[in-house]
N, C-alpha and C positions, 0 to 999 in steps of 0.2 A: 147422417141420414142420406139416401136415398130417394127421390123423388118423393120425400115425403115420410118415407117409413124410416122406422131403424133398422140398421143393418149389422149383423152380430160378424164380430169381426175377429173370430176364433181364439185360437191360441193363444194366451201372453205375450209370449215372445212378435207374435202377429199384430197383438195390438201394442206393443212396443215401437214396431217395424210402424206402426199408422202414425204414432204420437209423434217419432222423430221424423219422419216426413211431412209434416204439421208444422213442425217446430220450423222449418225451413220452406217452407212453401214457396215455390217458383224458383226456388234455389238445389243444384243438386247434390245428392248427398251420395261423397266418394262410399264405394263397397266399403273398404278396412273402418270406416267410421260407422258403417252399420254393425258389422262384426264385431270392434268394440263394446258397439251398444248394447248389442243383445246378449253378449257372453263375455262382458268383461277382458279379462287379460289371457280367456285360456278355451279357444274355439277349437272345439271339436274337428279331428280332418272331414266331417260330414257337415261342418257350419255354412259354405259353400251351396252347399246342395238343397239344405234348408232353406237359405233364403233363399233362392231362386222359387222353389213352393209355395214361401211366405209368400213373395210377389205374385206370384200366378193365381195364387187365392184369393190375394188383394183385388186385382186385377177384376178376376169376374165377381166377387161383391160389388166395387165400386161402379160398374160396368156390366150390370145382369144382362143387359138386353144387345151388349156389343156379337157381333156376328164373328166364329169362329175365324182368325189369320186374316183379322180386320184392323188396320190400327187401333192403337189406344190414344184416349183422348184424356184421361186421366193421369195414369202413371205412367209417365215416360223413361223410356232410359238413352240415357248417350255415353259417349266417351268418358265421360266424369263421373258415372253412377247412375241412381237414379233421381225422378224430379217429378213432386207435385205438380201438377198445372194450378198457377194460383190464377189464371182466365176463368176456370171452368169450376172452380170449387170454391164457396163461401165459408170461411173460416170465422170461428168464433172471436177468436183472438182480434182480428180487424175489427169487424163489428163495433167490440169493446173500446177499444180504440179511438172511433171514430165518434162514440158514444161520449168518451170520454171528454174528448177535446172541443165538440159541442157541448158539454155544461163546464165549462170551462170559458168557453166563447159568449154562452147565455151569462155566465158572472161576471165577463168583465163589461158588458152591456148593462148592466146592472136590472138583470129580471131573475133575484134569486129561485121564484115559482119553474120557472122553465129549467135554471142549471138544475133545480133540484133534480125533478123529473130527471133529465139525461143521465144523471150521477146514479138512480137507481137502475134508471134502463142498464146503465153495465154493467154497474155491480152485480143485477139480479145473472148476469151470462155467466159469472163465475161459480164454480162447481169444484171447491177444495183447490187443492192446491196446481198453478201452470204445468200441462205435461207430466203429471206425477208417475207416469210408468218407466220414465227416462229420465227422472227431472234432476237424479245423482250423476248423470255421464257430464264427465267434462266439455263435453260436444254442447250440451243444451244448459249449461249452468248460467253464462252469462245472459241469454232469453230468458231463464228463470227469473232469475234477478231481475231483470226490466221490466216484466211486467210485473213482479212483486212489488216492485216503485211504485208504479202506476197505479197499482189497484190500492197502495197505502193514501194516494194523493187525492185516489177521486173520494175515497172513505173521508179523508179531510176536505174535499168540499162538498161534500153532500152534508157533512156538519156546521160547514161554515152558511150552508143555503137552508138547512134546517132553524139556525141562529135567526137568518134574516126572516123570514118569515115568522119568528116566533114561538117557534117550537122548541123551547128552552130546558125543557123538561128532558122531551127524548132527546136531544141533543147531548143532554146529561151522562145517561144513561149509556150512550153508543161511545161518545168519546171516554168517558171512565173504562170501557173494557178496551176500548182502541188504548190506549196509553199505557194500561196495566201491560199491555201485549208489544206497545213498542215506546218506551218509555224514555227516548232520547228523541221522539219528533217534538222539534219544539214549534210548527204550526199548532200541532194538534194540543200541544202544552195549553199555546196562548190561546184556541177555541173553547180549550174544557176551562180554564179559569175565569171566563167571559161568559160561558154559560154554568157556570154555578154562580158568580156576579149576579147574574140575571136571573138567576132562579133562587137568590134574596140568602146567599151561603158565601158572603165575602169571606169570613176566614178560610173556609174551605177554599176558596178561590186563591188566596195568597197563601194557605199552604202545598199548593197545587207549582206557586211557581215558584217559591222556595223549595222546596223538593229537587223541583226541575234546576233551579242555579245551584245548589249542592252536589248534584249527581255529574252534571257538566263540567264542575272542576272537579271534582274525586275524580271524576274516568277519564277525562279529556282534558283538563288542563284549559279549560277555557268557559270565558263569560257569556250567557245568553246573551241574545241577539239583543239589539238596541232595543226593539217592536217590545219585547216582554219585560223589558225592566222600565219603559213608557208606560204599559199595563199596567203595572204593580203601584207603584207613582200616582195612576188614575182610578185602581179600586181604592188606595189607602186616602184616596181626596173625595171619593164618590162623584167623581165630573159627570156630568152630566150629557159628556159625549157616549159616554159606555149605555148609555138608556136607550131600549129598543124602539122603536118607532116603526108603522106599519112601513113598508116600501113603498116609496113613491113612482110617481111612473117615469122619472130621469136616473139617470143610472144612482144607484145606490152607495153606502159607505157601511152597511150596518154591521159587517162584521170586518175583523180583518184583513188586509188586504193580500190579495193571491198577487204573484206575477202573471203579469198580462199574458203570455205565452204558455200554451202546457206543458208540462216538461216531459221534457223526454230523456231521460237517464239509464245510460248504460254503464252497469257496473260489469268489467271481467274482474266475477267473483270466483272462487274454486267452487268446488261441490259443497253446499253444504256447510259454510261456513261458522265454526262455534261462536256466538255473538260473544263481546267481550261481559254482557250482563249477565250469564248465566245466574249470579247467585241472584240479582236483583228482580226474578221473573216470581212470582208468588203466587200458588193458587190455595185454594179450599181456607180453613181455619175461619169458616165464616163466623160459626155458635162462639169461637175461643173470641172474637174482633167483636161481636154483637153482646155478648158480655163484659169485656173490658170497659167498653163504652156506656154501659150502662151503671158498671160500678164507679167510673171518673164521671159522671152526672150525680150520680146522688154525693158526690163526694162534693164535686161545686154547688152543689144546695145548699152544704155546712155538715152534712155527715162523715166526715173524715174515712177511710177506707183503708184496710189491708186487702192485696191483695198476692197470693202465689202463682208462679205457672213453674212447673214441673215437669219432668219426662228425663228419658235417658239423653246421652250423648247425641249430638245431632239431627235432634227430633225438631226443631226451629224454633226453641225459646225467645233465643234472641234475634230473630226474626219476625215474631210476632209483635213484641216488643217494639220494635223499631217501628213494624207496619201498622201498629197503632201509634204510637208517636209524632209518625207523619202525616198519619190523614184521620186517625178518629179522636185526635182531640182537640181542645185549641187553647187550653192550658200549657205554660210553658213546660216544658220535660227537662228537670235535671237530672243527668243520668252520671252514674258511678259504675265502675268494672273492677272485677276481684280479678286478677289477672293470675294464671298458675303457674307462668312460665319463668318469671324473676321472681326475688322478694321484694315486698313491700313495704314502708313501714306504717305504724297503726293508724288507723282512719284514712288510710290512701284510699278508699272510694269516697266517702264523707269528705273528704280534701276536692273530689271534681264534682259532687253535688252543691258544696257551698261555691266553690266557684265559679259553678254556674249561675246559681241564685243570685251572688254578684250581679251577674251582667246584665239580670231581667229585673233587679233593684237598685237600680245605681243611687238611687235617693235614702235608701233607709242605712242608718247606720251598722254599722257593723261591731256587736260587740266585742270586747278584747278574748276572752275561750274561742271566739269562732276564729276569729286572725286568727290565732296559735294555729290552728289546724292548717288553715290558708297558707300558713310561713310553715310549716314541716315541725312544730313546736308542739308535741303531742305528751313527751313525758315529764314526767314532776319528779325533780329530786329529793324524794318524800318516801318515809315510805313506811309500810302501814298503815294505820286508821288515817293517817295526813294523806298519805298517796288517794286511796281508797274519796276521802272528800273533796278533794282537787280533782278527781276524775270525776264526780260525782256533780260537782258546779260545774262543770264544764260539757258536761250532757246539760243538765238543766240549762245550760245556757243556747246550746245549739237548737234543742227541742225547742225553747220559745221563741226563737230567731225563725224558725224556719215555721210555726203553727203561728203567729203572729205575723208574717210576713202573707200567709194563705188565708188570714181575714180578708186580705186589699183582693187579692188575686185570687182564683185557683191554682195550686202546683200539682204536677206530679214529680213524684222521685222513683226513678229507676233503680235499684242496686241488681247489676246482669253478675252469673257465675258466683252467685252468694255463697255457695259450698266452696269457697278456696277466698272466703274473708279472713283475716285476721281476728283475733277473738275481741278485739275491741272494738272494731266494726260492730260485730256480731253485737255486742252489750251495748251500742250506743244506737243500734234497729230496737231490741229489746225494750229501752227504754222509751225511743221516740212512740213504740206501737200504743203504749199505754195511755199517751195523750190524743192519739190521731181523731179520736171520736168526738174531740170538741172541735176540730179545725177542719180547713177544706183541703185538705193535703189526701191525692191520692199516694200510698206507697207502696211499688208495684217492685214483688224481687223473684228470680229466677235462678231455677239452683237445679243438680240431676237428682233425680229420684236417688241412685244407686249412693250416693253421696250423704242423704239425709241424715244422716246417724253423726255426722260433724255436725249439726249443728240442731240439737234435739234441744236444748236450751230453749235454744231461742225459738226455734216452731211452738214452745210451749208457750212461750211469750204471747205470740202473734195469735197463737190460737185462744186464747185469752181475750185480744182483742175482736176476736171475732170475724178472723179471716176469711176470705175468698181465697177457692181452690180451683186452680186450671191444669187439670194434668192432658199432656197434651201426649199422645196416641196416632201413629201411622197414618199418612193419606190414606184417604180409600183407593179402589180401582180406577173410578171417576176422576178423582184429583191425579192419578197416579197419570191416566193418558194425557191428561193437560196437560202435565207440566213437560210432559217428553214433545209430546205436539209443538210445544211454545219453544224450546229448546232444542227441537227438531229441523221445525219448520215444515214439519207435514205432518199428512195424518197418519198418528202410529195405531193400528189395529188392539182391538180389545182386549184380546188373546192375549198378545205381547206386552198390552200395560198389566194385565193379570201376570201375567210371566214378572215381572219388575217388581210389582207388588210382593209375590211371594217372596220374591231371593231377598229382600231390603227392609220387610215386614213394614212399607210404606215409609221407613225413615227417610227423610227431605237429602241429608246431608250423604246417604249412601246412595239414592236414586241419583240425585245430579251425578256422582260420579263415574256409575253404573251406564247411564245414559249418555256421556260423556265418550266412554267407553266403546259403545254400542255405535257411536258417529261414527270414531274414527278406525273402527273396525268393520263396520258393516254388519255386526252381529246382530243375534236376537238378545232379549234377556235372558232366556234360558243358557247361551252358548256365549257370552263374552266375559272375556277374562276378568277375576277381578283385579278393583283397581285398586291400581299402589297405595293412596290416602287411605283408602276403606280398608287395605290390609294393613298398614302403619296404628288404624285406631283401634281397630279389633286385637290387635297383638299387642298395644300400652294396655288397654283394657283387661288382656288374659292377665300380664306381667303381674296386675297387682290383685292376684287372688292366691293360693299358696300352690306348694309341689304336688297333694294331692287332689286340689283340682283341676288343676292342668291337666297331669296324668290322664283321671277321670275324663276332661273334656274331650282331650285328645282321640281317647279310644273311643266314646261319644261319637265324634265324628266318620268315624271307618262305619258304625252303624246306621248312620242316616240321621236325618234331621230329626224322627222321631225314637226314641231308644228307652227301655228299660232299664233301670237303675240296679237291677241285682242282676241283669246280663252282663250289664257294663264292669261291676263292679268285679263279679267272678275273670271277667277277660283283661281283666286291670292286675288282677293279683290284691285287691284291697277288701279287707275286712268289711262288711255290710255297714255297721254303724259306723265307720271312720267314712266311708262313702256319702251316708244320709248326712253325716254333719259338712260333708265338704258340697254336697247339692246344694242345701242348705245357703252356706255362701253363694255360691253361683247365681240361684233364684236371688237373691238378694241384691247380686250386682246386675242382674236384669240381660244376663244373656241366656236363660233359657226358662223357662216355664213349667209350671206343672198342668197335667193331661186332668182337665175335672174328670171326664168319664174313664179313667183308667188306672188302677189304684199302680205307683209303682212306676208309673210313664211317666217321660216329661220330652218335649221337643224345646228345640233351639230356637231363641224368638225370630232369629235372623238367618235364613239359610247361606248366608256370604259368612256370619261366622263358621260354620262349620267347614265350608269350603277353605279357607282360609289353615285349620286344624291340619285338615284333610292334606293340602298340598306343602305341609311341614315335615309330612313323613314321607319316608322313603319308599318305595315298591314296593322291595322285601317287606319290610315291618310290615307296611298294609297287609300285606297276603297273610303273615301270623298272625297279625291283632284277628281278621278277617274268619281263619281258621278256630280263634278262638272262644269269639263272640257267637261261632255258629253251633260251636261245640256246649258253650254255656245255655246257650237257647235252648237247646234239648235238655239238660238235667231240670230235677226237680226244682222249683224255686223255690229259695229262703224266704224267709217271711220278712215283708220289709212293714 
């Protein structure tokens, strides 16, 4: 602004040239570090001439009323470039700052009413993300960084001052998404577990910092702070120091303690660095988590519960799974995995659900059937009707172990990747489903849709028991910007999470990768390569469908995402009904769909599988298949 007004400050490239002389205020900035900035690694022989413009443009906006071949008072230039006057210009960034370090200064004075205030004063100056016209050039990444600290610290004590005064609710609320978003601060850990403490949610409170001590050695190799395993000690005692009490007028203690100093941290970070939590960032799946939760409630009532979650390859089963496990329950979770990469032997997930139970029953005995499972002792040298009721006591035996064990307790039991159980798994889920409706035992299993047909027994079973179904379906576009935004670290335009959305059909496990992609290329969604993982699963996936649908998919792909079946089929060389039976399959294994309004269409659910298709063939071939598909497009069509 300008005495007041706003001043439009042209060009992009113009307001690039403002935001990196911002970035350095009072400091100047060499010509080749603007020429990098504004054009990357590859400046036009007219990039010279341009800036020189860009400045002169600058120049009379910042300076409408300066007198033609008058000095400038603003933009200066010297021997070294050019240079903000930070005398003569009030920068947001200071302000913030200053804001900052005064509610910092009101906290350790202990008047949380006043840090609060200051804490919002700066917050409220922030407007997306520091510098974002520039905020990828190596020149401005380490100030990006700096204030991204800063603006994470004051967000943690405007909660710790929201705490003190009592406001334990919204404090709730702010720090639950602050953590979801940065989920290794352990301030912000220990303020959200002292404000659910206080807002009468101790478990949620100690599942908040167990979380946080499991994820700190998973990724880091190291123990939370002294301060949070203090906390944990004093929710699990109820002391009576964690009880809110108005503020008194001497300095206060009521929430954790800051260091006296504000900090000021500078990271030389590169551009844009990929956090190492990518998989750990979660958004949307709200209705799939508000559900869960309601079926492991009525299941600790004494209503016993099945329940399914479904979808294809990489759709976040076992992700949602986890993400209720850790925060929407407070029943202990013994969880079991069908693993498809080695073999197993039988009841190898029932082998880490009882051993789990173990360790959250250390007092109830353990019958001799459930050991055998425990000790790897699963077969009977029996065989026939003897085998048959040896395996038969030995269910009855683990079902009453684990439905008797959930009178004391609530359990849940996980079993993830049920489609690659072993069949005695499979027969010993079967059997437990028939009892769950006397016990409090939730049993919650995850398996791919595309897979179902292994294990059609047992759905029969479960459906019997009167299962819950969660099929779980693509982010939307909403979810889809989030989670690039979170794993960005800026704001990605609508356009381009619409863009991501299409190519991925919102699948979690192809977007991260896609977006992944998209960092360290610079791309959009529409225009980044795909990625090696996403093309690795797509091609296991084709592998096991047979020679004529490949063929089919193949040629599928040179027509586009969306394609007719007796086009494809005539351009294929394959008889119409060997075609319909090999579609058939396809829809079944869930890469591509049928067109409701278009008798005879079917599109690909994933547009990264067809690209994938697409760049297995060679030129030439393209150009024939291409030649041939257009030639089929015009004959009469077969009746499919």
């Amino acid at each position: 602004m300008v005495a007041g007004r706003p001043v439009d400050l042209g060009a992009p490239k113009q307001r690039k040239l403002v935001a990196l002389l911002v970035s350095r205020v009072g400091q100047p900035v060499p010509v080749d570090v603007m020429l990098e900035a504004l054009w990357a690694d590859s400046p036009p022989p007219s990039a010279m001439t341009s800036l020189q413009s860009y400045v002169a443009n600058l120049r009379r906006a910042l300076e409408p009323d300066r007198a033609p071949r008058t000095p400038t008072r603003v933009l200066h230039t010297n021997d070294r470039g050019y240079l903000l006057d930070g005398h003569v210009v009030d920068v947001d960034v200071h302000l913030f700052e200053r804001r900052a370090k005064a509610g910092w200064q009101a906290w350790n004075r202990g008047d949380p009413h006043e840090a609060l205030s200051e804490f919002e004063a700066a917050l409220a100056l922030w407007r997306g993300e520091a510098y974002t016209e520039v905020s990828h050039s190596v020149h401005v990444a380490a100030e990006v960084a700096r204030l991204g600290e800063l603006r994470l610290s004051a967000v943690e004590g405007r909660c710790a001052a929201l705490l003190a005064v009592g406001a334990h609710g919204v404090a709730v609320a702010e720090l639950e998404a602050f953590m979801q978003a940065h989920p290794l601060r352990e301030y912000g850990c220990e303020l959200l577990s002292l404000a659910l403490y206080r807002a009468g949610r101790q478990a949620d409170a100690l599942a908040v910092l167990r979380t946080n001590q499991r994820r700190l050695g998973d990724e880091l190799g190291i123990d939370p702070r002294p301060a949070l395993q203090h906390l944990e000690r004093e929710i699990l005692s109820h002391a009576p120091a964690l009880d809110w009490r108005p503020p008194p007028t001497a300095p206060a203690t009521a929430a954790p303690r800051r260091p006296a100093v504000a900090p000021q941290v500078h990271l030389p970070a590169p551009p844009r660095p990929v956090p190492e939590t990518d998989e750990e960032i979660f958004v949307g799946r709200e209705r799939a988590l508000r559900h869960l939760a309601a079926v492991s409630a009525e299941a600790a009532r004494g209503r016993g519960q099945v329940l399914t979650v479904s979808g294809e390859q990489g759709i976040g089963k076992t992700t949602l799974l986890r993400r209720f496990a850790e925060l929407g329950t407070t029943a202990p979770v013994l969880w079991g995995a069908c693993p498809g990469h080695v073999p197993t032997p039988p009841l190898w997930p029932w082998q880490q659900v009882l051993g789990t139970a173990g360790t959250h029953l250390p007092r109830r005995p353990v019958p001799g059937p459930v050991a055998e499972v425990l000790n790897g002792a699963t077969r009977h040298p029996l065989d026939g009707a003897d085998a048959d009721a040896a395996t038969l006591r030995q269910f009855e035996a683990i079902v009453h172990y684990l439905t008797r064990a959930s009178h004391a307790r609530p359990l849940v039991i996980v079993l993830d990747h049920l489609h690659q159980a072993d069949p005695a798994s499979l027969r010993l889920l079967a059997h437990l489903a028939e009892s769950v409706r006397t016990s409090r035992l939730l049993v919650a299993v995850a398996y791919r849709s595309d897979e179902a047909a292994t294990m059609a027994g047992t759905s029969a079973a479960l459906a019997r028991a009167e299962m819950t179904q969660v099929e779980l379906s693509g982010l939307t576009a909403f979810e889809t910007r989030a989670l690039a935004n979170a794993m960005l670290h800026r704001e990605v335009s609508g356009a381009n999470a619409e863009e991501l959305r299409q190519r991925t059909g919102g699948n979690p496990f192809y977007l991260r990768e896609l977006i992944k992609v998209i960092d360290s290329e610079e791309g959009r969604g529409r225009t980044a390569s795909v990625p090696a993982p996403v093309r690795e699963v797509v091609l296991g996936r084709i592998a096991q469908l047979g020679a004529t649908a490949v063929e089919l998919l193949s040629v599928a792909s040179v027509a586009g995402r969306g394609f007719a079946v007796d086009v494809v089929a005539e351009a294929s060389s394959i008889e119409i009904e060997e075609a319909l039976r090999a579609v058939d399959s396809i829809v079944a294994a869930g890469l591509i769909h049928e067109d409701p309004q278009r008798l005879g269409w079917y599109s690909f659910t994933h547009a990264l599988t067809a690209e994938v298709l697409y760049q297995r063939i060679g030129r030439l071939r393209r150009a024939h298949v291409l030649r041939r598909i257009r030639a089929a497009a015009v004959q009469p069509r077969k009746s499919t």
